[in-house]
Structure formats: C-alpha cells, structure tokens
C-alpha positions in Angstrom: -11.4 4.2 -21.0 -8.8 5.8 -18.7 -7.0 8.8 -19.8 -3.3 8.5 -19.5 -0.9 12.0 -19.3 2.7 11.9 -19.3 4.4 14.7 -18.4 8.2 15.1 -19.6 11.2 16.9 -17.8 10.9 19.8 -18.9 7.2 20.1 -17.9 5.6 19.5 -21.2 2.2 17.4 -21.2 1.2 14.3 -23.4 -2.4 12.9 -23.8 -3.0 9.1 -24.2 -6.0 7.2 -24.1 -5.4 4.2 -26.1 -2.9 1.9 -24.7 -1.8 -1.6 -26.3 -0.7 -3.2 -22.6 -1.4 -1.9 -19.1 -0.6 -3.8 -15.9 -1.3 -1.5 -12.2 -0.8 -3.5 -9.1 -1.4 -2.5 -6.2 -0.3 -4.4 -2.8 -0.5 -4.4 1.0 2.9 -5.7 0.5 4.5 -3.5 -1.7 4.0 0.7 -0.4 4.2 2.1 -3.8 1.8 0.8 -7.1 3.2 0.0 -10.3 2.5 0.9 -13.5 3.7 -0.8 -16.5 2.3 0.7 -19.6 2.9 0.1 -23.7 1.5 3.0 -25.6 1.7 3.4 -29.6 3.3 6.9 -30.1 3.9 8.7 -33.4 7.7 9.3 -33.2 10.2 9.8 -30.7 9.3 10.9 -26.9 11.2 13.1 -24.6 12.9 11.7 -21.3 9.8 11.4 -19.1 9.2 12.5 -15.6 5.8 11.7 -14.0 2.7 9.8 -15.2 -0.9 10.4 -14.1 -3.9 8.6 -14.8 -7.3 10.2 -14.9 -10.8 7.7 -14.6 -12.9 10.6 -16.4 -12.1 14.0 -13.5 -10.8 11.2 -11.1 -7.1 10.7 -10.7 -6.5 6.6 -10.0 -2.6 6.8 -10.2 0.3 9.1 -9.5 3.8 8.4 -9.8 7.5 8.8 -11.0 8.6 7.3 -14.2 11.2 4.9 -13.7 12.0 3.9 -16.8 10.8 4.6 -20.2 11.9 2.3 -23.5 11.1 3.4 -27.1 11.3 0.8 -30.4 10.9 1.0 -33.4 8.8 -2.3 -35.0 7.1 -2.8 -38.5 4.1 -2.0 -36.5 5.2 1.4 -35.8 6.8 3.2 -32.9 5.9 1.5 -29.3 6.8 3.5 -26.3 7.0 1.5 -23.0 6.8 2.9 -19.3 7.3 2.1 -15.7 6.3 3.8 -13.1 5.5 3.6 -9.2 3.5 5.9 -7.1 4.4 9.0 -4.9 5.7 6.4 -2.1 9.2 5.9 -4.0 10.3 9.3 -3.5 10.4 8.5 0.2 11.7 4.4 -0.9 14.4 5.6 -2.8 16.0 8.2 -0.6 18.5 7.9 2.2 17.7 9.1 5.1 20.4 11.6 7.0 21.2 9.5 10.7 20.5 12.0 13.4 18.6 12.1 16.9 15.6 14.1 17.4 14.6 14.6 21.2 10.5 15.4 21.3 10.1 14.5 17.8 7.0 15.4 15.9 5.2 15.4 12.4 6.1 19.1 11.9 9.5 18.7 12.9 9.7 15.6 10.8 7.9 17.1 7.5 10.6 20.5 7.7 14.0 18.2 7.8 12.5 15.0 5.6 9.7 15.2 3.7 10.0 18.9 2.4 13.1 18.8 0.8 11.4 16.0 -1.8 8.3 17.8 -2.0 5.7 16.4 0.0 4.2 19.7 1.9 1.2 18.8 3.3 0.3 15.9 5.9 -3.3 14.8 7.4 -2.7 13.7 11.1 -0.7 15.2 14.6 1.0 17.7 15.5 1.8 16.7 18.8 5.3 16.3 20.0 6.4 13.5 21.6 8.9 12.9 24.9 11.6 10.6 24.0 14.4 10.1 21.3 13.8 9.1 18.0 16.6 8.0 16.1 17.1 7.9 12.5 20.0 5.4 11.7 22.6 5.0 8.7 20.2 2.9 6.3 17.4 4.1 6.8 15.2 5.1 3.6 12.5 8.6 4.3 9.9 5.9 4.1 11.2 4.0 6.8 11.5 7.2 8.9 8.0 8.1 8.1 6.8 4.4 8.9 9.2 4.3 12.5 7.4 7.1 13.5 4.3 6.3 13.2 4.2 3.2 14.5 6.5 4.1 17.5 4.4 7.1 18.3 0.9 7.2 16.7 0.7 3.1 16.1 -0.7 4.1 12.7 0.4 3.0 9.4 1.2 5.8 7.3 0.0 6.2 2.9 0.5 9.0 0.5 -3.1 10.0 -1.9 -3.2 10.2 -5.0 -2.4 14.4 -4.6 0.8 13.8 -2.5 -0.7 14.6 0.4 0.7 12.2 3.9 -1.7 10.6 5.7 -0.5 9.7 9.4 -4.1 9.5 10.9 -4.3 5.7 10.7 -7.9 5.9 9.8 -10.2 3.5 8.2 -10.3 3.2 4.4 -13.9 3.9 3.2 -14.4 3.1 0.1 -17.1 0.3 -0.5 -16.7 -2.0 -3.7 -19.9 -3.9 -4.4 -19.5 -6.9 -6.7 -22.1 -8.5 -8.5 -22.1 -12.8 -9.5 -22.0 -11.4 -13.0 -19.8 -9.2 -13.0 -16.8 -11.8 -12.2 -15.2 -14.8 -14.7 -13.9 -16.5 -11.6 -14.3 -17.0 -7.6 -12.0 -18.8 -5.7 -12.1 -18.7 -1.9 -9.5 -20.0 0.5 -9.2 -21.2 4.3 -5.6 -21.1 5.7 -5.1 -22.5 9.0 -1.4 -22.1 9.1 -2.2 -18.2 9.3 -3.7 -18.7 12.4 -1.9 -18.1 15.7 -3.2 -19.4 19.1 -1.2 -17.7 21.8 0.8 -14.9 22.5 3.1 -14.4 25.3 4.2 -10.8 25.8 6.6 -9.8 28.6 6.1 -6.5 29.2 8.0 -5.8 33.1 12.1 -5.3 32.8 12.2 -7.9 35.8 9.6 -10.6 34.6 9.3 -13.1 31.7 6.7 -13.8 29.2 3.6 -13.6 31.4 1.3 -11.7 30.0 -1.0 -14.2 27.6 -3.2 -13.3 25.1 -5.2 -16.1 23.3 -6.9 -15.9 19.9 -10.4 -17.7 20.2 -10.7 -18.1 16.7 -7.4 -20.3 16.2 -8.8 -22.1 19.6 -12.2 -22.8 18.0 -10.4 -24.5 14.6 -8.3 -26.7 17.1 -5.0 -24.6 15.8 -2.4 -24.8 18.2 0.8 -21.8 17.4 2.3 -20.1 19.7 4.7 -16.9 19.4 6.3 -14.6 22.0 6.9 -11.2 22.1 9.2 -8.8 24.0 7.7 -5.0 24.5 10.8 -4.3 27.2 13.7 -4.0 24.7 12.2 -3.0 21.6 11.3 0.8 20.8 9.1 -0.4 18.2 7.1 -3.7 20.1 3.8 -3.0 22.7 1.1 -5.1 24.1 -0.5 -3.4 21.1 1.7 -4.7 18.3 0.9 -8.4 20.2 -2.9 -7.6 19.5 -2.4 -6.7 16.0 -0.6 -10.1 15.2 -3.7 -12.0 16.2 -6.0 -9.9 14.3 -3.4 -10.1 11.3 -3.3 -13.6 11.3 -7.1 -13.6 11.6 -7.7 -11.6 8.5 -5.5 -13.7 6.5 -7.3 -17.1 7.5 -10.0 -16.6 4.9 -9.2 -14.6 1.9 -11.3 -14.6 -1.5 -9.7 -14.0 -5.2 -12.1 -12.5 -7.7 -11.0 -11.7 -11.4 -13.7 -9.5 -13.1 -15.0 -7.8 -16.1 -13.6 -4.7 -16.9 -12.0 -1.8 -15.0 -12.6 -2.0 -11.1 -10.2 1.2 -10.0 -10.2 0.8 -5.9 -7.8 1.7 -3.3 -6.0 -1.1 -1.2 -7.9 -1.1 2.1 -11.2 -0.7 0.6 -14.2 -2.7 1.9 -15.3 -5.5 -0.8 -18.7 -7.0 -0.5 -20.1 -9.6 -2.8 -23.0 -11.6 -3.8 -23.8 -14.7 -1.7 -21.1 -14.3 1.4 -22.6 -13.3 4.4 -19.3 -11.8 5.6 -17.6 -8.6 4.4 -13.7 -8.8 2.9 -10.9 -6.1 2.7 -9.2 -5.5 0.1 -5.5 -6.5 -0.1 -4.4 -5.8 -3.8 -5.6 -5.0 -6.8 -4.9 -5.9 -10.6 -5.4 -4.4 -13.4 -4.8 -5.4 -16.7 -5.5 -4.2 -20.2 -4.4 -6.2 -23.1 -5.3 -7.7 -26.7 -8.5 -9.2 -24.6 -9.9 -6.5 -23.5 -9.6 -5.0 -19.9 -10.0 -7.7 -16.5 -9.4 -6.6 -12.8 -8.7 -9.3 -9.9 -9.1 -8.1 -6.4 -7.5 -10.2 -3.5 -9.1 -9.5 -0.3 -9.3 -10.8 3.3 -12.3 -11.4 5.5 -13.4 -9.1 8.2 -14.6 -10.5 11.5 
C-alpha cells in the first residue's frame, strides 16, 4: 500500500497510508497528473501545501495541493484533497512578454523557471541565433514548451524530484502485463486517425510541393490529406509534417487494459502484453482505489 505525506504551510509533515478513495490520472493530454484523494483524519488539518506519494523508497507523485475540504460525518472526520504535479507551477503562472535575442536553457531557467523554484534542468546549454519571443498570455509552461519545440524539437516533462527534462529522450520504462493479471482487454482500430498525405511548402516563393505520403494510411485504402506551411510559422518544419504522420500512426491502433491492483508507470512508458505480437506506448494511466479494492487501466498506443 502506498504511503501518502502531506506536508502543510508551515512545513510540518503528515503520514497516511490508509486512504478511503484515490483517483491519479495521468495523460498525454493533460501536462500535469491529478490527484484526488479522501483520507480519514482524526480532527482538523492545517491549510496544506504539497502532497507526495511514496511506493515503498519510490516517489510515484509530486505535486501542489489545490484544494483541500474537511467534513465532519457520523463516520468521523474525512479530509479530501486535490492535487496536480510539479507542471502547474509553470501552468498557472504568467509569463512576463519580452524578446530574448540568442536565447538558451540557461538564460531561460535564470529569468523563468528560478523564480518558482525549479533549479535544475537535464538537456542544452547551447544558445541559439534568432529571436524568441514571449508574448502577453503566455503561461511559464508554454515558454518552456515554445522553446523547445522551436529550438530542440523536443517535448519538454518535469520528474518526480522537480528536475526539467528538455532532452527529448526516450521513456524507458518497460511494463510487462500478464493475461491474468487484467479483468478486461479491449483493443481498437481507428481509421479516421490515419492521414495519407502531407503537403508542406517550405520555399517563400513556392506552394505546397513538397509531399510526404504515409504508407500505412495508403495500405488501409485511407485517403486524408492535410497541408502544412513551414515558411510563416516559427514553430512548423518539414519535421513537425513528419511527426503528424507518425502521430496519427500511433493512434490507429490503441489497446485499453484495466488490471488488478496498483500498476504505478510513467506516461510514455513501453507496455508489452501477453498474446500481441506488437509492442504499445503508454498514453495514460489510472489509478483508482476505492470500497473494491485497488484497479489500474492503462491506455496505450501501438508502436510500429
């Protein structure tokens, strides 16, 4: 059973271990996990301030307390909390609209990322030629995200200890899954994902001329075409064009397991399973501890 700590404002530590509810998701779709936790607590609770959860000496979750509720029921005192991960420090906070001309990671980390107390990174140091310009609107996480896919064509993710990871590189954590081990498979084939052809125009003077065709989408008889300008976006290469195809690949065939227990993985991680011949990432995760025990259902994609 996970070990849940709460730790207050004024720095003071509480020990849980036996929740009554738990829900963490975790989402390709969403930057920062969520925590929604109901814990049985002997009277009141002061206002909270971060929430860790430890699977034995391994930290699985690490976040800001959003909210916090406390009642007061014939059942005793229940003390609910919500939570997301590190990422909405940098979600929640407005970034100041300026230029930087050769920006770079260091740069970046000093006049953003400091200040909310992220101090380390994992990636570049290089600085780049160009502009790079942070506009009115822009959360720190948008800045952070801008940047790397402008300059490093990475996608950026904060760990578990806080630490930014610009590097872009492969998740590799391997979940193995057993027949047994799972109450329900269910597998599904979307060809609307698919997309045939690209056209990218990539010359200030010339159209969309550059084609690039996915063979799968061919194979299956699909037949979607999109268009893409790398001339006036900052943000759109010949690259980003690539990634679409391999995007909509991926989510052609995805897989939905719901199994036994607590399966604690990271999004990104490499799910194989009895009887497929093909490997799947993993695209969320959901846990879920209630009067029925504990169940985890991982959504993943297959790799090609």
């Amino acid at each position: 059973m996970p070990t849940y700590v709460l730790i207050d404002v004024n720095g003071k530590k509480s020990y849980l271990q036996k929740p009554i509810k738990v829900n963490i998701i975790s989402s390709d779709d969403a930057p920062a996990d969520s925590l929604y936790a109901v814990f049985a607590v002997s009277g009141p609770v002061p206002v909270l301030d971060t929430a860790y959860i430890f699977d034995g000496k391994e930290k699985i979750f690490s976040g800001k307390v959003d909210s916090q509720t406390q009642e007061k029921t014939v059942n005793g005192n229940l003390l609910t909390v919500r939570a997301r991960s590190m990422e909405c420090i940098l979600l929640d906070n407005e970034a100041e609209p300026q230029t930087y001309c050769m920006p770079s990671m260091p740069l970046l980390m000093k006049r953003h990322f400091e200040p909310l107390g992220f101090y380390k990174y994992i990636g570049s140091e290089k600085a780049f030629n160009g502009e790079f310009d942070v506009v009115k609107g822009m959360s720190e996480w948008s800045v952070l995200c801008r940047f790397c896919k402008y300059f490093l064509n990475t996608v950026p993710h904060i760990d578990r200890s806080g630490v930014i990871d610009i590097t872009g590189a492969e998740n590799n954590e391997t979940v193995f899954l057993t027949s047994d081990r799972c109450k329900y498979v269910k597998k599904t084939w979307d060809r609307s994902s698919l997309i045939s052809d690209i056209y990218a125009r990539t010359y200030t003077a010339g159209g969309y001329e550059m084609p690039l065709e996915n063979d799968k989408a061919k194979k299956l008889g699909v037949m979607r075409k999109r268009y893409v300008n790398c001339i006036d976006s900052d943000t759109r290469t010949v690259l980003t064009a690539r990634d679409m195809i391999r995007k909509s690949n991926s989510k052609y065939e995805r897989i939905e397991a719901e199994c036994t227990g607590c399966v604690f993985c990271t999004k990104g991680a490499k799910l194989i399973m009895d009887g497929e011949d093909k490997n799947f990432r993993i695209s969320e995760v959901h846990y879920a501890l209630d009067e029925n025990g504990e169940s985890t259902t991982l959504y993943a994609e297959a790799r090609y």
